[in-house]
N, C-alpha and C positions, 0 to 999 in steps of 0.2 A: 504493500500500500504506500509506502511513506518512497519507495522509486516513483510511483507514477505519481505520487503530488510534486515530487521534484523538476519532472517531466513537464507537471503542468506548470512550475514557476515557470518553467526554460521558457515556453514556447508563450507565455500570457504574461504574467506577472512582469519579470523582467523587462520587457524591453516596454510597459506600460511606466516601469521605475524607472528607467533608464530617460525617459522624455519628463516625467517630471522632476526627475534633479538636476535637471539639464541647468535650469534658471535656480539663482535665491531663493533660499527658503527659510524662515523663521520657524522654531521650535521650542519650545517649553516642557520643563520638568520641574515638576512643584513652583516657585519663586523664580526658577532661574529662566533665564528667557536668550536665546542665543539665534545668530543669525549664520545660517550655515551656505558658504560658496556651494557652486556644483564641483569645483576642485576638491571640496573637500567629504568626508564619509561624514555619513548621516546619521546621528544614535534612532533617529526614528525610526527607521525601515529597517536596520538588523539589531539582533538581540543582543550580541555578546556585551555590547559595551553595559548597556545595562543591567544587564546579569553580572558582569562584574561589579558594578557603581553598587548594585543593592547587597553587597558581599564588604565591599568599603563600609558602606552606610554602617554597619553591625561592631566595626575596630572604633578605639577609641583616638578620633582626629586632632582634638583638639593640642596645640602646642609642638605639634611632630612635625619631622622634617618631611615632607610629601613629594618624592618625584614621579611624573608621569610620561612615559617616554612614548612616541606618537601619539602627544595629545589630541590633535585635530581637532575639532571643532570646541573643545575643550570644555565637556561637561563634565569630566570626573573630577578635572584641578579644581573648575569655579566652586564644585559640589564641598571638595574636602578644605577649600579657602573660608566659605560659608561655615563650615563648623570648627573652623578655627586654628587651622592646620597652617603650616608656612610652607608654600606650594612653590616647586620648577616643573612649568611645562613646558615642553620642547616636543619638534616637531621638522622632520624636514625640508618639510613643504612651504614654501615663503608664502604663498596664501594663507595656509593654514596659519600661520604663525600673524599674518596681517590681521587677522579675525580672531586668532585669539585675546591680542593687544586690545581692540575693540569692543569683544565679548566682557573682557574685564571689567573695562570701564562701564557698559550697558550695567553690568549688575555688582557694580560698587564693591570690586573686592581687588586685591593686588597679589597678582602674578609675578614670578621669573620667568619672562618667556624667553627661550634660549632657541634658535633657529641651529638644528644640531641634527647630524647622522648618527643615528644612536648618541654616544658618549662621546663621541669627537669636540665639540664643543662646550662641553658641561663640566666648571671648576671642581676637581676632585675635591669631594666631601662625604662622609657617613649619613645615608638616609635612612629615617624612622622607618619608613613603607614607599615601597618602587612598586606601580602599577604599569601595567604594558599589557596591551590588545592587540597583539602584534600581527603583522604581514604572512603568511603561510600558505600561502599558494608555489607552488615552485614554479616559478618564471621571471626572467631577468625584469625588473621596473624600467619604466623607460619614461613616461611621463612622470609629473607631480603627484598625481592621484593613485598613478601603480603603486607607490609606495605604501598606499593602505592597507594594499589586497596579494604583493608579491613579492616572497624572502629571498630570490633568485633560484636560479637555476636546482643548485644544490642546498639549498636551504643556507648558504652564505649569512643571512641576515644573525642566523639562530648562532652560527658559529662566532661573529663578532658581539653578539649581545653577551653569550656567559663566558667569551675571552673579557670581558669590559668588567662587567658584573659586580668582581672583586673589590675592586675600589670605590664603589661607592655603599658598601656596607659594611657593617659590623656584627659583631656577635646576636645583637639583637634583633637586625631588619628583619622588615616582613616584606619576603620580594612575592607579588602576585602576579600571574599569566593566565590568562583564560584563549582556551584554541578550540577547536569544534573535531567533530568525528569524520570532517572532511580532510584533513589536513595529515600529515605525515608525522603522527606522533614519535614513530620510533626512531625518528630522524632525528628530530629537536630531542627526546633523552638523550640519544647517542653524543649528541653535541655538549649537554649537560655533564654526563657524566667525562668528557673529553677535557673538561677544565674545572672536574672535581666540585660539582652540583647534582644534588640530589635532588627529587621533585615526590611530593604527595599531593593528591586530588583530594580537595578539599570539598568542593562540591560539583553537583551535577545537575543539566536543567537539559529536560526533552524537546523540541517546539515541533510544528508540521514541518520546518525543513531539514533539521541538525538536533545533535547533539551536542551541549556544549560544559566544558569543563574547567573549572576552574582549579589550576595548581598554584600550591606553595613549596617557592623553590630555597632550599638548605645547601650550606658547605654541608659536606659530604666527610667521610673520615680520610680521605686521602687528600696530603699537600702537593699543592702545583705552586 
């Protein structure tokens, strides 16, 4: 059942989705109200980001250091700045990152927004909680917007993300990842465990397209 509703996104949904985000779109979640480029992913139309935000919502935000790495449209930083968290979003999408600056100011809260490839540009520091909805499709990005939907070829993205990883936590961080039952999980552990991270699934959510799962990623007992 759940191939032929897939079937039927391909052939109806999609390309119905594809003409409406083509142009600006405003969006709201509780208070918060954002205005989302078509360069940029849309928390409306797919789930993960908010299956992970209601996973956020549950840790305690306030006072902690908050990094969000492919923030995009940036409702999980505004969400964890609102409850009083000290928030870096980055993104490497300069649109996204224009809309984020903007999004801040619409709903009255202060951002670091860092225009970053991963960690390439983000001053090493120790984060309270790293959240990341990361890219996992295997195919090279080549526009702006690939970047939301594709970790290259060989999953590239996942291998520089838990070479990086390292330095910007400590004993205590909560590093979060949510990826779907579409994607190449034993890829990204392989990658994991290749620079001495270990991963538990924390939680699970069904919907008519996916399944999607949220892990929590740990040093591991072996030093690299």
């Amino acid at each position: 059942m759940q191939r032929i509703i897939k079937r039927l996104v391909t052939l109806f949904y999609k390309p119905f989705l594809a003409k409406y985000l083509s142009s600006e779109r405003s969006y709201s979640y509780g208070n918060i109200r954002l205005v989302i480029p078509p360069e940029v992913f849309h928390p409306g139309f797919f789930f993960s980001t908010r299956f992970l935000l209601r996973y956020i919502a549950r840790q305690p935000l306030d006072q902690q250091a908050f990094l969000e790495l492919g923030a995009g449209n940036g409702l999980m930083s505004i969400f964890a700045a609102v409850k009083g968290a000290s928030v870096t979003a980055t993104d490497i999408n300069p649109v996204a990152i224009e809309q984020l600056k903007k999004n801040q100011v619409q709903n009255k809260v202060t951002l670091e927004v860092i225009h970053s490839d991963l960690f390439d540009n983000i001053p090493v520091k120790a984060y309270d909680i790293i959240a990341v909805n990361p890219p996992y499709f295997k195919k090279d990005p080549v526009t702006p917007i690939d970047h939301a939907w594709y970790c290259g070829k060989n999953g590239e993205y996942f291998d520089r993300f838990f070479k990086g990883l390292g330095a910007y936590t400590n004993d205590g961080s909560l590093v979060l990842m949510v990826l779907s039952d579409g994607c190449d999980l034993e890829m990204i552990e392989g990658y994991a465990q290749k620079y001495g991270w270990s991963w538990r699934q924390v939680s699970t959510r069904k919907n008519w397209m996916e399944t999607l799962f949220i892990y929590e990623i740990d040093r591991n007992s072996l030093t690299f």
